[in-house]
N, C-alpha and C positions, 0 to 999 in steps of 0.2 A: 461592927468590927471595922475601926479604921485601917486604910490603904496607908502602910507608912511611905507616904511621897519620898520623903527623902530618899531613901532603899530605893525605889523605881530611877529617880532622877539618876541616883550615885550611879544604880547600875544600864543603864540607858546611855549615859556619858561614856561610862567604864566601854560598849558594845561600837559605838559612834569610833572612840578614838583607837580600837582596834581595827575595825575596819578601815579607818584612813592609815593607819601607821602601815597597814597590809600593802594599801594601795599606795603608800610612797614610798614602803621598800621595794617593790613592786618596780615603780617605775627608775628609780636609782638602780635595781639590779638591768633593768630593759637598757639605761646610760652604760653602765660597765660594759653590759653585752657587746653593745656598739659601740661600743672605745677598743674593744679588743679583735672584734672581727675586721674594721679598719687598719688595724696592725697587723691581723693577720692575711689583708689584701697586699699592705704596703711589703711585706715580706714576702709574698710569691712574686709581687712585681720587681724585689730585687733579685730572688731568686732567678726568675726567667731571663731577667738582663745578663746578669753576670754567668749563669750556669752557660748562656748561650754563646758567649763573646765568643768571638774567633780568636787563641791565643798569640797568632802570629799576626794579626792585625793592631796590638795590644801598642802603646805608645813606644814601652819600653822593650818589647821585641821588635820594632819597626826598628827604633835608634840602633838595637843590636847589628842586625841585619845590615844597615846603611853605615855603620863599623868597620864591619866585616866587609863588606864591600870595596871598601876605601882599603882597607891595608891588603888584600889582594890585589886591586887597584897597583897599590903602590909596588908590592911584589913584582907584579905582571913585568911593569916599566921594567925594574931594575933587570930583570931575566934579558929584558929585547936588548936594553941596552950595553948589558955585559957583551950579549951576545954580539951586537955591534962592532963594540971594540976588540973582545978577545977572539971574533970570530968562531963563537960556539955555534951547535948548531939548532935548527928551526925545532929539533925534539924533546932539546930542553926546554926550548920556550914553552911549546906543548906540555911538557911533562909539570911545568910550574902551573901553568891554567888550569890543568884535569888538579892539580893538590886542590889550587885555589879553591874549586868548584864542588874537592871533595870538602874541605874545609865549612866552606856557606851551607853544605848539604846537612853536615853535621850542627851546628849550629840552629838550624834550621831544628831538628830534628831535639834536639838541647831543648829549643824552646818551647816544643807540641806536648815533649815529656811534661815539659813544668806544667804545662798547661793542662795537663791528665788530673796530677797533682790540685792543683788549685781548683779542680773543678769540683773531687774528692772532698777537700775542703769547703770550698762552699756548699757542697750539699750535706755537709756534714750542720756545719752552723745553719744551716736553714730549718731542718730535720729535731735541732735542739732548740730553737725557734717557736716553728710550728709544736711542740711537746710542751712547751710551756706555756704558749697561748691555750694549747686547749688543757692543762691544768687549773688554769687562770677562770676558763668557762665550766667549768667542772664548779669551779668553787666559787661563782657567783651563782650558778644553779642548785648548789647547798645553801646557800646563804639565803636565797631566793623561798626555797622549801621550806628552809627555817622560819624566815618569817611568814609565810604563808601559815605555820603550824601553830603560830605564837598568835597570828588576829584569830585563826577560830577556834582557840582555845581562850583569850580573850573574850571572845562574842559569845563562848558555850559557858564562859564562868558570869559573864552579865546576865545571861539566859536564865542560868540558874537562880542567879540573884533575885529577875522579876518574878521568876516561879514561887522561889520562899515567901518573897512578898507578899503573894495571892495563898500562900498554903493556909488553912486554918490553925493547921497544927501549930506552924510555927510561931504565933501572937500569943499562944500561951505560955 
């Protein structure tokens, strides 16, 4: 009763390239992995940047500030000065410094709101972010199982093969 070589070979080969196909989807799904948990580092490190900024130290609240500053500034003057010439008195000058001071307060207070805002926002993009990365590992860990399911059903259909090989029955 000849061993038909061939059938062994074909299925030996067939057993061989499931197992490697296993093992280099395998390792491409292990690259994905770590392409996407690197993105998911790089996004809490912007997340923590930005979620934490102080919004009044922000470049463009600073110039606001140093605005504001300057045209109560300029207010201030004009109040002493009227008051100079027209002989008003020292309560209005007062009275324009407390506006002034109410004025920067508010402003001030303008830019902590936005800054509530923006922070809303950014945790909102980070939130939709992190959701998609881990959709992203979800489905390399499908992909993953897939082919894990495909080499040993691959290596149980070569298995089979060497079985018939070796069956008696089946040379009849």
């Amino acid at each position: 009763m000849p061993l038909p070589i061939a059938g062994l070979i074909g299925a030996g080969i067939g057993a061989i390239g499931s197992i490697f196909g296993g093992i280099a989807a395998s390792k491409a799904a292990k690259r994905a992995r770590q392409g996407v948990m690197s993105s998911m580092r790089d996004n809490q490190t912007w997340y923590d940047r930005r979620y934490n900024e102080d919004a009044l130290q922000r470049a463009d609240a600073l110039r606001t500030m140093e605005r504001t500053r300057e045209a109560i500034a300029k207010r201030n003057q004009r109040a002493q000065a009227m008051q100079a010439v027209m002989g008003g008195t020292e309560e209005s000058v007062q009275a324009e410094r407390e506006a002034g001071n109410e004025a920067l307060s508010n402003v001030a207070s303008a830019i902590a709101a936005d800054g509530a805002k923006r922070k809303d926002l950014i945790e909102s993009q980070y939130i939709q972010r992190r959701d998609g990365f881990q959709q992203q590992l979800n489905q390399i860990e499908n992909n993953r199982a897939q082919g894990i399911t495909q080499a040993i059903g691959g290596v149980a259909q070569a298995g089979a093969g060497i079985a018939s090989a070796f069956d008696p029955q089946s040379s009849k």
